[in-house]
Wavefront OBJ file of the C-alpha trace (Angstrom):
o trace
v 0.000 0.000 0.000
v 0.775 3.202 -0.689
v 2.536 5.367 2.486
v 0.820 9.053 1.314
v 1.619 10.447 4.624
v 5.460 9.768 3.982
v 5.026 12.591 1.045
v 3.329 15.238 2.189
v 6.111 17.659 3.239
v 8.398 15.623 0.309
v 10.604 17.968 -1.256
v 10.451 18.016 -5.270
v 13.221 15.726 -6.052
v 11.542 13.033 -3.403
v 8.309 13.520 -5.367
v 10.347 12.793 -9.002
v 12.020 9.817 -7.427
v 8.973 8.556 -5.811
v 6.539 9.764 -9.178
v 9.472 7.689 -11.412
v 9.614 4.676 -9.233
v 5.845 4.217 -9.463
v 5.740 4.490 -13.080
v 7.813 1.992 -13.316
v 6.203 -0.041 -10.979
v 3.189 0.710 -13.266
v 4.736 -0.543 -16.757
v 5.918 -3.653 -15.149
v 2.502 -4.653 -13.759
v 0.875 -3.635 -16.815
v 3.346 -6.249 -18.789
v 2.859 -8.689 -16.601
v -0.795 -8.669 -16.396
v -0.717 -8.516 -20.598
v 1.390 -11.828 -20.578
v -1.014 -13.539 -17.997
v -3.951 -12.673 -20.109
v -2.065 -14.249 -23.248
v -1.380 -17.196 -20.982
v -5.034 -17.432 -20.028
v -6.474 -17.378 -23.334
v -3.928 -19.488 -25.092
v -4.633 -22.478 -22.154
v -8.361 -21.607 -22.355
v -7.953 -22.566 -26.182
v -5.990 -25.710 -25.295
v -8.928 -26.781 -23.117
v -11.515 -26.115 -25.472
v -9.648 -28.390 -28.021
v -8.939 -31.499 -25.698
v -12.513 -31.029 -24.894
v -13.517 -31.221 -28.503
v -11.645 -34.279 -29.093
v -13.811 -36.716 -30.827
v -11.725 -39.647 -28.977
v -12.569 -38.071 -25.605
v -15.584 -39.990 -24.634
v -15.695 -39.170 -20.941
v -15.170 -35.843 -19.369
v -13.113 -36.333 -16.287
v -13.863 -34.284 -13.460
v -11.865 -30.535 -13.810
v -9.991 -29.542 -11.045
v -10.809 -26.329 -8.693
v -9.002 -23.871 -11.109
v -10.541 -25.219 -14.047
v -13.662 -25.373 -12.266
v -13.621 -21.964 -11.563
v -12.336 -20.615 -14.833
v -15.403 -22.450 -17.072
v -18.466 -21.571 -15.157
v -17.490 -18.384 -13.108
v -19.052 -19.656 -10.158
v -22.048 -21.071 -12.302
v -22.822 -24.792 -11.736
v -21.906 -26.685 -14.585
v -23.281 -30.506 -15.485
v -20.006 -32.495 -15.933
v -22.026 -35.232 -17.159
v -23.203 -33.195 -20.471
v -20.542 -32.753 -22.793
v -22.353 -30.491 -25.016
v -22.849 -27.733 -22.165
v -19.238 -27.942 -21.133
v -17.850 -27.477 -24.356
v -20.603 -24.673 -25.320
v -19.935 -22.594 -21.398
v -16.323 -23.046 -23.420
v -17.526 -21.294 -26.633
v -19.102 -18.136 -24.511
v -16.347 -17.507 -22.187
v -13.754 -17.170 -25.605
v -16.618 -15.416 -27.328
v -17.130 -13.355 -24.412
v -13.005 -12.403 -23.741
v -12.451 -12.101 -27.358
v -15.613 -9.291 -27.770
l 1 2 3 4 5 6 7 8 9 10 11 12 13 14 15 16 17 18 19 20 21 22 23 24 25 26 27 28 29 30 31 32 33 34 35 36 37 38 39 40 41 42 43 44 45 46 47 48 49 50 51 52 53 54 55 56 57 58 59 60 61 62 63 64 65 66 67 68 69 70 71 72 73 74 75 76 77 78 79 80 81 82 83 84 85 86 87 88 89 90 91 92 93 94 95 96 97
């Protein structure tokens, strides 16, 4: 968290440190939250296609993450293909909109 208090009688070169510091703070969040939305979308991809293989014939039981990621808290029927792969099909139409 940010210490505001620790600033307010900061002389101008304290502010430029502290404004620059932030900043960069900023860019490097901002890159890393760009390369963990890549790495969401390319592994929700991957899922959809193992999901769509035509050998699969049983849909094992997703973990918690995966759980979590498909239905956004929605209950999902793991016994109905179909509505697995199609909550699949929204949530990349959805993030791709």
């Amino acid at each position: 968290m940010f210490d505001y208090a620790k600033y307010e009688n900061a002389s101008s070169k304290e502010l430029f440190n502290a404004l620059t510091l932030v900043e960069k703070r900023t860019q490097k969040l901002t890159l890393q939250l760009k390369e963990n939305k890549e790495a969401f979308k390319f592994l929700k991809m991957k899922l959809k296609k193992s999901l769509s293989n035509k050998k699969l014939k049983k849909v094992e039981e997703p973990t918690e993450d995966t759980k979590l990621i498909l239905s956004k808290n929605e209950p999902l029927d793991y016994n109905n293909f179909d509505d697995l792969l199609e909550s699949v099909d929204l949530e990349l139409k959805a993030e791709n909109a």
